[in-house]
MITORTI-811671 format. One record per residue (C-alpha): residue number from 0; residue in one letter; x, y, z. Coordinates in steps of 0.2 Angstrom, whole numbers, plus 5000, padded with zeros to 4 digits. Each point is the difference from the previous one (the first is absolute). Layout:
BEGIN
(pt NUM, "a", (X, Y, Z))
...
This chain:
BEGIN
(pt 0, "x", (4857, 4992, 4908))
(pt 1, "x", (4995, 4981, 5005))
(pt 2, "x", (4996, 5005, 5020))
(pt 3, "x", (4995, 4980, 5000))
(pt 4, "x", (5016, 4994, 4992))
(pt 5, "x", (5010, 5014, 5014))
(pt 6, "x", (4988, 4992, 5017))
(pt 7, "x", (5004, 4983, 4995))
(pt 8, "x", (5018, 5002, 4998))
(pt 9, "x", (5002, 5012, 5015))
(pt 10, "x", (5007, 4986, 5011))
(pt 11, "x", (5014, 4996, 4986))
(pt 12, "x", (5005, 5017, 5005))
(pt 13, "x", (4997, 5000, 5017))
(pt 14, "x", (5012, 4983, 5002))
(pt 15, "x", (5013, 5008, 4989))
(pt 16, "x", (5000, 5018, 5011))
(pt 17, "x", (5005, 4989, 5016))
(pt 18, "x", (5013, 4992, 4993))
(pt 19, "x", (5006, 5015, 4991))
(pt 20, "x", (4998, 5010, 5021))
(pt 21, "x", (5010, 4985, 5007))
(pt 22, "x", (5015, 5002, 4986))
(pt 23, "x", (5001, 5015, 5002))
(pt 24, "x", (4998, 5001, 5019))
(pt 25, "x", (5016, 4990, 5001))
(pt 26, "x", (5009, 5008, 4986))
(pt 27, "x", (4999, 5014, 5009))
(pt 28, "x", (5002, 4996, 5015))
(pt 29, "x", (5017, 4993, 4996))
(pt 30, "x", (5004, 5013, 4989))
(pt 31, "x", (4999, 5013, 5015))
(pt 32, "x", (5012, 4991, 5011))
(pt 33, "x", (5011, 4998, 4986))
(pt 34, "x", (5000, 5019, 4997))
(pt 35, "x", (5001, 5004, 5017))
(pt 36, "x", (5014, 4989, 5004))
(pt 37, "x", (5010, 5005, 4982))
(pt 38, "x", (4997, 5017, 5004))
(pt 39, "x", (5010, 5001, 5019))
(pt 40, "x", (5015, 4992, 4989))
(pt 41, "x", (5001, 5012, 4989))
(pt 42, "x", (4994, 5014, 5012))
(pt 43, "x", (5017, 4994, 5011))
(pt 44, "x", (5009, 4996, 4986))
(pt 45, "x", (5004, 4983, 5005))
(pt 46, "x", (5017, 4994, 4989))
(pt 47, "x", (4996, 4986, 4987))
(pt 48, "x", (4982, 4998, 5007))
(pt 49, "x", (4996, 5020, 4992))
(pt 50, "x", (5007, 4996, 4983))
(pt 51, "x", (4992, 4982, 4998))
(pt 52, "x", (4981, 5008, 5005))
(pt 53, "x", (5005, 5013, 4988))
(pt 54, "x", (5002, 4987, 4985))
(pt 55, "x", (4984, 4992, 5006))
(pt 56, "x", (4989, 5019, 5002))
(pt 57, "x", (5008, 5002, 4979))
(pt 58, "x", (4994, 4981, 4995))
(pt 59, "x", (4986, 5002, 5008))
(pt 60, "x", (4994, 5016, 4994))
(pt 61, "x", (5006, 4998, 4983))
(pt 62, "x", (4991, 4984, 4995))
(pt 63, "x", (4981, 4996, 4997))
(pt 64, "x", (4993, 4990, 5016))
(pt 65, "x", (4994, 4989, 4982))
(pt 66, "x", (5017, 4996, 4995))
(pt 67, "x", (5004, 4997, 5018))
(pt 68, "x", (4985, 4989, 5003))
(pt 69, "x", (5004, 4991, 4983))
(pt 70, "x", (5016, 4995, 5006))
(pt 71, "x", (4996, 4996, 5018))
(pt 72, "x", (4985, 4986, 4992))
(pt 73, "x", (5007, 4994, 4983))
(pt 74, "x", (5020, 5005, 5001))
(pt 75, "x", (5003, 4993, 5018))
(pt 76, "x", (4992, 4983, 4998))
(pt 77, "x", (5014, 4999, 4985))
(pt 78, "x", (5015, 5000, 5012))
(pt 79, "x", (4991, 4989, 5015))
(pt 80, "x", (4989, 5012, 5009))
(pt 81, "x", (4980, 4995, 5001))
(pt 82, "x", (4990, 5013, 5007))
(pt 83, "x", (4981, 5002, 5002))
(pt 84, "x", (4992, 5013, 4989))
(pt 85, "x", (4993, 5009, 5014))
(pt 86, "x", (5019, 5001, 5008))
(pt 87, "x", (5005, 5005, 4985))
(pt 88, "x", (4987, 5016, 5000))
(pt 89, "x", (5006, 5004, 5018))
(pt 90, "x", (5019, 4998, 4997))
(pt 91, "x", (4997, 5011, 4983))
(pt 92, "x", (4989, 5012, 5009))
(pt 93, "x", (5010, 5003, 5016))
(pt 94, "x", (5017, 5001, 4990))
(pt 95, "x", (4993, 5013, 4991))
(pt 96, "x", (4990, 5008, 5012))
(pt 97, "x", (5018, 5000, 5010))
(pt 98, "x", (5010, 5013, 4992))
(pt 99, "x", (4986, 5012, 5000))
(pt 100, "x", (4997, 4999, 5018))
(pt 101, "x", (5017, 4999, 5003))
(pt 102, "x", (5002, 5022, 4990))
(pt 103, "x", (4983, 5002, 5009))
(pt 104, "x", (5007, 4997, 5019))
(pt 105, "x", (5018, 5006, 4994))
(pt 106, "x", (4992, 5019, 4995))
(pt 107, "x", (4991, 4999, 5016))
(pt 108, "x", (5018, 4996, 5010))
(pt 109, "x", (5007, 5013, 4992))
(pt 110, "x", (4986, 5014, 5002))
(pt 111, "x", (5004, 4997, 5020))
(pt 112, "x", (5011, 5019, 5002))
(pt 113, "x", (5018, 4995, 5007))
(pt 114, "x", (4996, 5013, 5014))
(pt 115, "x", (4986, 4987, 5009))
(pt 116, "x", (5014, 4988, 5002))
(pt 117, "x", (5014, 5011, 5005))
(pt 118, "x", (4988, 5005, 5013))
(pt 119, "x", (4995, 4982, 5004))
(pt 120, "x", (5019, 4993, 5003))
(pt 121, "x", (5002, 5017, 5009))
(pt 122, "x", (4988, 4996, 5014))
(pt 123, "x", (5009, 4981, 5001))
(pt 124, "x", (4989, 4990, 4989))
(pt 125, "x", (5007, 4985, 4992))
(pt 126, "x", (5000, 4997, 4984))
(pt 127, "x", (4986, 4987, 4999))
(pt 128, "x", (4990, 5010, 5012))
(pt 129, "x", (5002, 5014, 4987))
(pt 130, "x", (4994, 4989, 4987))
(pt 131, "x", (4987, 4994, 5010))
(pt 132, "x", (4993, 5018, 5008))
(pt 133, "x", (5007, 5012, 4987))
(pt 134, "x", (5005, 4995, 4981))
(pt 135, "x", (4985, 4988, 4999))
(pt 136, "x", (4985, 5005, 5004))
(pt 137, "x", (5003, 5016, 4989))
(pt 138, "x", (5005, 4990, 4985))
(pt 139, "x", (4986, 4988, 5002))
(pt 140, "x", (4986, 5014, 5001))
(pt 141, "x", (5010, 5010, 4982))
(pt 142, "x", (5001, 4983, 4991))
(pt 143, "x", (4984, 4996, 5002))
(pt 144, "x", (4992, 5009, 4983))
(pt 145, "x", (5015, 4992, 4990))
(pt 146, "x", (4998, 4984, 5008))
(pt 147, "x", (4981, 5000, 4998))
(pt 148, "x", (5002, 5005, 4980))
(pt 149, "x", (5010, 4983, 4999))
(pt 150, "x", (4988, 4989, 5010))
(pt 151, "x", (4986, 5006, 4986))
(pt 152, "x", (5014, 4998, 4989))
(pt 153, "x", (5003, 4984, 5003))
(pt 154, "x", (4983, 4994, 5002))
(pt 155, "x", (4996, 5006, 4982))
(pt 156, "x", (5015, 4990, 4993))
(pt 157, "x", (4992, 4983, 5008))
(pt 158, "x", (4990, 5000, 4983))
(pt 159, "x", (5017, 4994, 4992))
(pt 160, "x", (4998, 4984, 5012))
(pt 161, "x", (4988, 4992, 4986))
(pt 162, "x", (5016, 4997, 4988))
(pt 163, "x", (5006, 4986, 5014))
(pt 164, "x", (4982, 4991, 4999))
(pt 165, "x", (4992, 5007, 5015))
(pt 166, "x", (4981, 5003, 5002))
(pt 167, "x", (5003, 5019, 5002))
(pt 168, "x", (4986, 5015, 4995))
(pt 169, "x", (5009, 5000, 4983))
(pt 170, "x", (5001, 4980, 4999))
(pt 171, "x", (4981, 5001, 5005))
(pt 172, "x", (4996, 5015, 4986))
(pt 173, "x", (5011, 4991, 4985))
(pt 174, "x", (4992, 4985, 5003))
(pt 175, "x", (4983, 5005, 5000))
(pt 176, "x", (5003, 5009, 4981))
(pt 177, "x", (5009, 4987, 4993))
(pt 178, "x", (4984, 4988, 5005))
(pt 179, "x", (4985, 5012, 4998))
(pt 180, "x", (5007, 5015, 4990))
(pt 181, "x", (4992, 5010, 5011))
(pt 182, "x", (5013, 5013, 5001))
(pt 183, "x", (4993, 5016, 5008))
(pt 184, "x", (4990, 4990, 5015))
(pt 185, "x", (5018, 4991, 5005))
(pt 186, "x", (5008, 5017, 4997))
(pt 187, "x", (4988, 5011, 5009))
(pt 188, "x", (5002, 4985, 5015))
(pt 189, "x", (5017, 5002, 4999))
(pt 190, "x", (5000, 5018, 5004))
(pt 191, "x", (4988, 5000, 5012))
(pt 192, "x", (5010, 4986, 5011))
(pt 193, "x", (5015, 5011, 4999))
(pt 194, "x", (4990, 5015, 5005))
(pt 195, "x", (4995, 4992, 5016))
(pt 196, "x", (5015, 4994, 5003))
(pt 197, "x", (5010, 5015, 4999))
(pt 198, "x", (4990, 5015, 5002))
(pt 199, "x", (4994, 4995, 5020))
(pt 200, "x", (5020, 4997, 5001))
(pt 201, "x", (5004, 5018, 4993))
(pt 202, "x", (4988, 5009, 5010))
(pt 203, "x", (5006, 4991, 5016))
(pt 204, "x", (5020, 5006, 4996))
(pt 205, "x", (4993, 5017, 4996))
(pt 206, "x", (4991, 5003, 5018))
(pt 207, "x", (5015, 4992, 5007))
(pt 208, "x", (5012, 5012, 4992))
(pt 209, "x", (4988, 5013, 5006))
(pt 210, "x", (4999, 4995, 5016))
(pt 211, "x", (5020, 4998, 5003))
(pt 212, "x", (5001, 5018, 4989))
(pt 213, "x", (4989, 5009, 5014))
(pt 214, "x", (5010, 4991, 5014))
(pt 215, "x", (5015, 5009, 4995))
(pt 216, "x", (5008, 4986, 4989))
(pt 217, "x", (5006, 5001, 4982))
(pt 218, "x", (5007, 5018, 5004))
């Protein structure tokens, strides 16, 4: 192992983690309020709306984010539409990313017993105050392990965001062993950036579940 060739090269790394944080930051970030938002139409069974999120959720899930990234930066330029590699990584990602969130707060909707809000509309709430005060926070708090499994999910897949030419950890590490062949040092970078990244992040959700566990949520 060339500790040398792994110090000098660090800040290659380094660069390539914050753009793959900032990706994924918004990736995600959109790919929660698309899933939140999806999931109230299906959960209210909103006519036409239901059944088009429904298509999406089955596109969505059903295609590699690399096919769908493929399309979004080679295919759409073909029929007139010019987009940025990078919005190209946070359009893929957050589509994708949608439709899981979307199961993920719909389970967590549905997990909320039908008695809580008989009892609500019983003692004259409205309907959004029952969302607000009830159905909410309940689904929120169980969703939140599914909904974390898919952040860390969709932060691994950001190492596909290399096949549209951007400067990600995988860019970083392919680049580096097609120049210096020095395979295990850009490999054992690589895994050591994701390891950063994603075990701080899985220890936080797990404390959090914890935490909204010994509350009385999630029950």
């Amino acid at each position: 192992m060339d500790f040398n060739f792994i110090a000098k090269y660090t800040p290659e790394y380094w660069e390539a983690a914050k753009l793959t944080l900032t990706l994924s930051f918004y990736g995600i970030l959109l790919s929660l309020v698309i899933g939140f938002l999806f999931s109230l139409i299906r959960y209210y069974k909103i006519p036409v709306l239901r059944r088009i999120v429904e298509i999406y959720i089955e596109i969505s899930r059903n295609t590699p984010l690399l096919i769908q990234l493929f399309f979004l930066y080679y295919g759409l330029p073909k029929m007139g539409v010019l987009l940025e590699a990078k919005t190209c990584a946070i359009v893929g990602l957050s589509f994708l990313g949608g439709s899981y969130m979307a199961e993920s707060f719909r389970s967590g909707l549905e997990a909320v017993g039908k008695i809580q809000i008989e009892s609500g509309l019983s003692i004259g709430l409205t309907k959004l105050q029952l969302i607000r005060y009830v159905i909410l926070p309940q689904a929120l708090a169980i969703s939140v392990p599914s909904l974390g499994a898919n952040a860390i999910f969709l932060l691994k897949e950001t190492s596909l965001f290399s096949a549209v030419a951007l400067a990600d950890l995988m860019f970083v590490a392919k680049d580096l062993i097609g120049m210096y062949y020095k395979t295990n040092e850009a490999l054992f970078m690589l895994v050591l950036s994701y390891c950063i990244i994603l075990l701080p992040l899985s220890f936080l959700l797990s404390r959090l579940e914890r935490r909204l566990r010994y509350a009385g949520y999630g029950h």
